[in-house]
N, C-alpha and C positions, 0 to 999 in steps of 0.2 A: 532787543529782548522782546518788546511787543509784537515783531512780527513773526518771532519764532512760536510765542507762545499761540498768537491765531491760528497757526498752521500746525499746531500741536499741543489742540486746548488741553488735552487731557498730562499734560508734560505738568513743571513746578521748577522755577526757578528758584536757587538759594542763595544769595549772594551777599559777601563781604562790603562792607563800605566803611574804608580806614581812611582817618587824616595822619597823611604823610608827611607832610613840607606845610612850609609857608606861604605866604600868599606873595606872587611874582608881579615886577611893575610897581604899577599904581593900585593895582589891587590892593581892593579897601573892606571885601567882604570878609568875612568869616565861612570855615569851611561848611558849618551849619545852615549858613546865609546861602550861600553859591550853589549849596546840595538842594535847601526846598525851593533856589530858583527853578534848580535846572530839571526838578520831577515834575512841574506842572504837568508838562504833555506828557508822563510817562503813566499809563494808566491803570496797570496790571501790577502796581505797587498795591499787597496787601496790608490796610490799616491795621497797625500793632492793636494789638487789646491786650491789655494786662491783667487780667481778670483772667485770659486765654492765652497763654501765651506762647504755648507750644501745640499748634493744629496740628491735625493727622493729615498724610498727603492726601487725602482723598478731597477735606475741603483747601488745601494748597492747588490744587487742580488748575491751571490755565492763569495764576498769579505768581508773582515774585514775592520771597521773604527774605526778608533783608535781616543782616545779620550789622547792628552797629558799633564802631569802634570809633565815635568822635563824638564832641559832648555838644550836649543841644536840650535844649527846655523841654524839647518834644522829641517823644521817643517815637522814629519812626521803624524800629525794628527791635528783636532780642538782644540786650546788653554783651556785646564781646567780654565773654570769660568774665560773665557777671551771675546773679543767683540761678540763673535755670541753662547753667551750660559748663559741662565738663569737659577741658579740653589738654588736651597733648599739643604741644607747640614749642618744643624745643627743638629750635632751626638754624641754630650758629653752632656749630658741629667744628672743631680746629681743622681735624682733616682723617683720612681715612680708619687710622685703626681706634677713632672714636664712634663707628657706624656698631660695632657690636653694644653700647652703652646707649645708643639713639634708640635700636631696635628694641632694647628691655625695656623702654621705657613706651613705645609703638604697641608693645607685646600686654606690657599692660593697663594700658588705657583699651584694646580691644576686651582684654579678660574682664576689666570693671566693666565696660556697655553689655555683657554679654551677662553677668553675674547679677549686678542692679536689679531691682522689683523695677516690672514698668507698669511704672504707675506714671510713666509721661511727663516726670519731676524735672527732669533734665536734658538739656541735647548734648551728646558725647560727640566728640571729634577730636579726631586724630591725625595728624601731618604727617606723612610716610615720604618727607623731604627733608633737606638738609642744605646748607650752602658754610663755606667757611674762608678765613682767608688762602688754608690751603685744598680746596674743596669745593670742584665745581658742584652745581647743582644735577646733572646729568651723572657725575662717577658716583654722588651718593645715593639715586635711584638704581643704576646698574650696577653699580665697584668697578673696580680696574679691569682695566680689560686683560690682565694676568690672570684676573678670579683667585686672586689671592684672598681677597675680602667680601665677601656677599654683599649683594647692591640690598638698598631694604625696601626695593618693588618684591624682589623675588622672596626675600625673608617673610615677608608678610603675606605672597600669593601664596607661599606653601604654606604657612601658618591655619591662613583660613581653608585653604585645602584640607589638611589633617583636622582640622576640628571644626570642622561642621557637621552639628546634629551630637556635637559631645556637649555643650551645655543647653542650661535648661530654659533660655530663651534664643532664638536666631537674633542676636540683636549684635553689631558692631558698629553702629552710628553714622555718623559720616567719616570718609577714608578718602583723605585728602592727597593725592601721589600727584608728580611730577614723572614725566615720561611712561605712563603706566602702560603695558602690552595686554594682550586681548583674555590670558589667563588670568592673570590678575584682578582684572575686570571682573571677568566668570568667577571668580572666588569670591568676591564680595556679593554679587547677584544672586549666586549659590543661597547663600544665607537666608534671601526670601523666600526661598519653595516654601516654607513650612505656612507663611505666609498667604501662600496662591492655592485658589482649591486645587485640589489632587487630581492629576492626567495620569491617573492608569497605576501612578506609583505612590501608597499611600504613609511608606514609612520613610520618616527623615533621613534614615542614616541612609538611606538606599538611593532616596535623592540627590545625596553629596555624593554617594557613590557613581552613578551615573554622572554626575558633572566630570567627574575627576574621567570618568573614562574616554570622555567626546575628546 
């Protein structure tokens, strides 16, 4: 990650760090313990400030922000699904005809980032994945390959498709997909123009409009 970020100071990483398992062997440390061994040399780790706790990417610019989900005296990033984060994360799915009941709940955790005052109170995110025991993680980003069931890459690319520039902030947060294709992509990006000064086309909905047409 350090040497992505040299090579692309102006980039931001944002990264998860979950304790999963237990400690293997002999191991004697704690996951808290083995995580601030193992960042000494990592140097593009930006120090939490709780005072600040949600920067704009502009000063995220050429660091990592770490997103934590294991317990430790010292917070070195935002609390996983704690005071200043909104999050969708329903990802044990049984198996396919439970992907339209994933999606309404996909559907509305973007309407709430989209709806919200930003006032920078929150980080929204949202899993546009699934896995179950009858339910690869691949058939719940595509569906079946009958297309009996809508994958919820595509529910979602179209969603942000059709409503961009219909509410009254461009905001969808982060949009977390498995398998995700190049539209998809462009639908979330989309949401920024309003964001980037104006190249020739000054009205939102006209922005979205051109996306959808490329």
């Amino acid at each position: 990650m350090d040497g992505f970020l040299e090579e692309h100071s102006s980039e931001a990483l944002v990264v998860r760090v979950k304790d999963e398992g237990y400690p293997l062997g002999n191991n004697q440390l704690t996951f808290a313990e083995a995580f601030d061994r193992d960042i000494k040399n990592t140097r593009r780790i930006r120090p939490f400030d709780a005072r600040h706790p949600l920067p704009s990417l502009g000063e995220l610019r050429g660091s990592i922000f770490l997103l934590q989900e294991f317990k430790s005296s010292h917070l070195y990033g935002l609390e996983w699904d704690g005071t200043h984060m909104t999050l969708e994360d329903w990802w044990i799915v049984p198996d396919l005809s439970f992907l339209p009941i994933k999606w309404d709940k996909i559907r509305a955790a973007l309407e709430l980032a989209a709806t919200k005052p930003l006032d920078n109170s929150s980080l929204y995110l949202a899993h546009v994945s699934a896995t179950g025991e009858r339910l690869m993680p691949v058939n719940a980003a595509a569906g079946p390959t009958d297309r009996s069931v809508g994958g919820l890459n595509d529910r979602t690319g179209h969603w942000l498709e059709d409503q961009c520039g219909a509410f009254p902030q461009p905001r969808v947060g982060i949009v977390i997909m498995d398998f995700p294709g190049w539209r998809a992509i462009d639908a979330v990006l989309a949401w920024n123009e309003a964001l980037r000064q104006s190249r020739g086309v000054d009205d939102l909905e006209q922005r979205c409009l051109l996306k959808r047409d490329v």
